[in-house]
C-alpha positions in Angstrom: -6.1 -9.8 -146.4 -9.9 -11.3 -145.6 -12.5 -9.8 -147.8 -13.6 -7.9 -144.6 -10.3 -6.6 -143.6 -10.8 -5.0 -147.6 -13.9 -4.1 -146.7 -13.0 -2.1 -143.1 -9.8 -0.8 -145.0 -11.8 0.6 -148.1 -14.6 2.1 -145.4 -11.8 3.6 -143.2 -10.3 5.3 -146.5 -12.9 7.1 -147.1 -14.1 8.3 -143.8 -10.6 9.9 -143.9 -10.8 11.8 -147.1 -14.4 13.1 -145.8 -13.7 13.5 -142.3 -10.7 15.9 -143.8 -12.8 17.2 -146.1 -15.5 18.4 -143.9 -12.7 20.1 -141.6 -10.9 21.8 -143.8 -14.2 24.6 -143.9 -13.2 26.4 -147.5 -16.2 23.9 -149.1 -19.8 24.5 -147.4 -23.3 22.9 -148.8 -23.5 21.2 -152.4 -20.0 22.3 -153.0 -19.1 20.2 -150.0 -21.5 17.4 -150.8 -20.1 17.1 -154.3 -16.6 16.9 -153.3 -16.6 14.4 -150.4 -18.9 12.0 -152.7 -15.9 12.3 -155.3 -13.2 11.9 -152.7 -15.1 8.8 -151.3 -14.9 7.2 -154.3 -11.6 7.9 -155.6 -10.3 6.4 -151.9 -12.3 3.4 -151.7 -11.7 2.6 -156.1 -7.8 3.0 -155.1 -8.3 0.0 -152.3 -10.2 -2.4 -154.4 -7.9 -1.7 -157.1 -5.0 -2.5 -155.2 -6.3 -5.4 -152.9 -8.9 -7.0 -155.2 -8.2 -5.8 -159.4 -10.6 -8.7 -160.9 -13.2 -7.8 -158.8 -16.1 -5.4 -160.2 -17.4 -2.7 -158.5 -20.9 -1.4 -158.2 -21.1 2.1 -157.2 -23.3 5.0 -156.6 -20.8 7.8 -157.6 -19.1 5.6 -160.7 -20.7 4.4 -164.3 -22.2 1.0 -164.0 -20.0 -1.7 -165.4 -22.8 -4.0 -166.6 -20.0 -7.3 -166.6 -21.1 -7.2 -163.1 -24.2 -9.2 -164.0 -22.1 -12.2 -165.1 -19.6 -11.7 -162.3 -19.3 -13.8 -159.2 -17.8 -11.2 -156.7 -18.8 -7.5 -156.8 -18.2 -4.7 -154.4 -21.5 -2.6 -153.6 -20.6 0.8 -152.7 -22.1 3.9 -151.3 -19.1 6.0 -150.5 -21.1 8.6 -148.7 -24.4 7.4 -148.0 -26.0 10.8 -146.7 -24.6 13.9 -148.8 -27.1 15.9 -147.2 -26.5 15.6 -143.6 -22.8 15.6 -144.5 -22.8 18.9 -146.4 -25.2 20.0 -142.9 -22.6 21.5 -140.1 -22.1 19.0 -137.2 -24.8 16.5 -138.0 -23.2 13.3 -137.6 -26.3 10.9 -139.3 -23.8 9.7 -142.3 -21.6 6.8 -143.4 -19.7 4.9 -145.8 -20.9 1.7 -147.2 -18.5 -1.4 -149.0 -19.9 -4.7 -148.8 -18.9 -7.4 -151.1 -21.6 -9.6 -152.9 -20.1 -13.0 -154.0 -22.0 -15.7 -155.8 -25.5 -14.7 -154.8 -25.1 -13.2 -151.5 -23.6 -10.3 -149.2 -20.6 -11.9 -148.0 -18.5 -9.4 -146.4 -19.3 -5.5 -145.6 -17.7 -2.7 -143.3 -19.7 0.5 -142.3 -17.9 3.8 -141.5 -19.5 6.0 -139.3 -17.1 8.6 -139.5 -18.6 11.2 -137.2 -18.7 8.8 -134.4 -14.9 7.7 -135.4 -17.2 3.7 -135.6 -16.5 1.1 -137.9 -18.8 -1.9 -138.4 -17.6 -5.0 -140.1 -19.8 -8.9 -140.2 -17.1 -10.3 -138.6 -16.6 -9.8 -136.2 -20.1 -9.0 -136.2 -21.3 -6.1 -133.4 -23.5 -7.3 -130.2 -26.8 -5.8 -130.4 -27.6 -4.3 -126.4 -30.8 -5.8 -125.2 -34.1 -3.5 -125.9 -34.9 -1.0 -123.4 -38.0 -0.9 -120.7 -39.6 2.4 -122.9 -41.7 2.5 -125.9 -40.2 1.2 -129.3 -38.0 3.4 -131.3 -38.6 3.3 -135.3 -35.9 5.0 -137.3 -37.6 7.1 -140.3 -36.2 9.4 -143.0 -36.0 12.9 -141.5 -37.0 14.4 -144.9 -39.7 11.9 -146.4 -41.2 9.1 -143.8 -42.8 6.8 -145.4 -46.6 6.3 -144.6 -46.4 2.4 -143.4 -44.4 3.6 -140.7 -47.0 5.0 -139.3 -48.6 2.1 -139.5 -46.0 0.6 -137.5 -45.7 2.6 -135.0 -50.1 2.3 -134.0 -48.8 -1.7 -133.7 -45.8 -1.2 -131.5 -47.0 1.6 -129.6 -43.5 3.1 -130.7 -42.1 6.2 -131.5 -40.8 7.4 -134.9 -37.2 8.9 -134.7 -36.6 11.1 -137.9 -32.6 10.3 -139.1 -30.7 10.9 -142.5 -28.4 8.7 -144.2 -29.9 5.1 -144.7 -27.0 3.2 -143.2 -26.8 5.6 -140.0 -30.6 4.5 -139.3 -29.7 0.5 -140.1 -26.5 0.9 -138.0 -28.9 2.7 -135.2 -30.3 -0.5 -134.8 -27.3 -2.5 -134.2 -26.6 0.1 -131.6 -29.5 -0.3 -130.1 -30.7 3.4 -130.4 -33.6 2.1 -132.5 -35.4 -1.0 -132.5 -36.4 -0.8 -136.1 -35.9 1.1 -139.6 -39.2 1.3 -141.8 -38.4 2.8 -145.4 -40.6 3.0 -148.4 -40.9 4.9 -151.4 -37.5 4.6 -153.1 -33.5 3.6 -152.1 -31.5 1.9 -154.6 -28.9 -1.4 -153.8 -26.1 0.7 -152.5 -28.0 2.4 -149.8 -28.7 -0.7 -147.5 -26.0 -3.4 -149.0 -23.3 -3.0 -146.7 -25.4 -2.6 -143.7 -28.0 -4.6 -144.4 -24.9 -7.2 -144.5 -23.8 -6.3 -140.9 -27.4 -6.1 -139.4 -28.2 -9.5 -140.2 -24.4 -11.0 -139.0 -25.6 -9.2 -135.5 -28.3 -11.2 -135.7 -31.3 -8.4 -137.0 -34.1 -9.2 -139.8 -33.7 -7.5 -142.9 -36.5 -7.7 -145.4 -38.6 -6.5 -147.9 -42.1 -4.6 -146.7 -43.7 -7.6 -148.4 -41.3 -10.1 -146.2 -39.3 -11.5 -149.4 -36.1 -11.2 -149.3 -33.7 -8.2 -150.2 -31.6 -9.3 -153.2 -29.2 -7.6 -155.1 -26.9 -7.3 -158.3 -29.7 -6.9 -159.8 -30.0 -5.2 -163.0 -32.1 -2.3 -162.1 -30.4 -1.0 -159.3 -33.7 0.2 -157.3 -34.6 -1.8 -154.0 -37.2 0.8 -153.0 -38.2 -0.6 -149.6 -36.8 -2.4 -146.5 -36.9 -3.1 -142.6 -34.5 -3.6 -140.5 -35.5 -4.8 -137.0 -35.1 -6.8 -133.9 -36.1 -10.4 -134.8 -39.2 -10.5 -132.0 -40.5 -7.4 -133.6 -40.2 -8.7 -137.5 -43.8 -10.7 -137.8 -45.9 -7.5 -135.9 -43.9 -4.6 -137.9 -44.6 -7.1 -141.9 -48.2 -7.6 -140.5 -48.3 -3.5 -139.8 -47.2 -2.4 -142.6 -48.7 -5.0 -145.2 -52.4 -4.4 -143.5 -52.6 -7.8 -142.3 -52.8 -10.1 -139.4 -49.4 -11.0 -137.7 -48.3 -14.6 -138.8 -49.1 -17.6 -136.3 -46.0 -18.6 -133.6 
């Protein structure tokens, strides 16, 4: 098996536990939220144990094996990126993040969007749809957008479209139900790993607010900002949200 078909197979795993889960209807709210992040990560641990044992694994829900520091491949999960809309009854704004990381880069990364019954791999990588004739859509969190998107949207004449779950609002974009995602003020490496690894095989810019570049297996685990957008928007949204001028052509 290819890392990715690891990757999609770990992703799909999960988004079966959860999707079961969520239908059985005996677990409501935290209860619910607290079991399908468990279940998550018990399904996707059980497919990297069995289709990749000497790799490490970084994980939201699991202690953090500091050997992944030295390592050369790690797995960056986020079994259920979005407890909160999960544990919500029929919103469909969550996912399940494995990407790999492999000598100093996201190599390989599937994203389960188990509500829409999607799975989103880099390769093949998705086709981004052309933008539409309306105004800009900017994805924001639904329970804390940040300021600078503001910011962005005064630039782009856009509009800001509240979502939950980080990787549904990156994945929005390679849908082409947004045209960007603006986030500051705190997210941590397994919130955008996997799909910040599928965005940029469509062909999107992910980056840092302050236009460096997102790294990670990093020690501390925090990445607290990031934007995801369509490459002709990227110079316009930095200059936005930095309080600058756009950068020459």
């Amino acid at each position: 098996m290819t890392d990715v078909d690891v990757a999609a197979e770990a992703a799909r795993a999960a988004a079966e536990v959860l999707t079961a889960l969520r239908a059985d209807g005996r677990l409501t709210g935290r209860e619910l939220g607290d079991a399908g992040d468990a279940a998550a990560q018990a399904a996707i641990a059980a497919v990297l144990a069995a289709r990749r044992p000497r790799d490490l694994v970084f994980s939201e829900e699991a202690a953090d094996d500091t050997r992944r520091l030295a390592a050369e491949r790690v797995w960056v999960v986020d079994p259920l990126d979005g407890t909160r809309e999960y544990a919500e009854p029929g919103r469909p704004d969550w996912a399940v993040h494995v990407a790999l990381w492999a000598t100093g880069e996201l190599a390989s990364a599937a994203v389960a969007l188990p509500a829409l019954g999607e799975l989103l791999v880099t390769d093949p990588a998705p086709a981004v749809p052309p933008p539409g004739r309306g105004r800009p859509r900017i994805a924001v969190s639904r329970t804390r957008p940040p300021a600078v998107a503001a910011a962005a949207a005064r630039e782009l004449d856009a509009e800001l479209v509240p979502m939950g779950s980080a990787g549904w609002k990156v994945t929005a974009v390679v849908r082409g139900e947004a045209d960007a995602y603006v986030h500051a003020g705190g997210m941590y490496q397994w919130d955008s790993a996997a799909p910040v690894a599928v965005a940029r095989a469509a062909g999107l810019t992910a980056l840092r607010l302050d236009g460096s570049p997102l790294v990670y297996n990093l020690p501390d685990p925090s990445l607290p900002d990031l934007l995801v957008c369509r490459p002709e928007l990227a110079g316009r949204l930095l200059a936005a949200v930095r309080g600058g001028s756009p950068p020459p052509p």
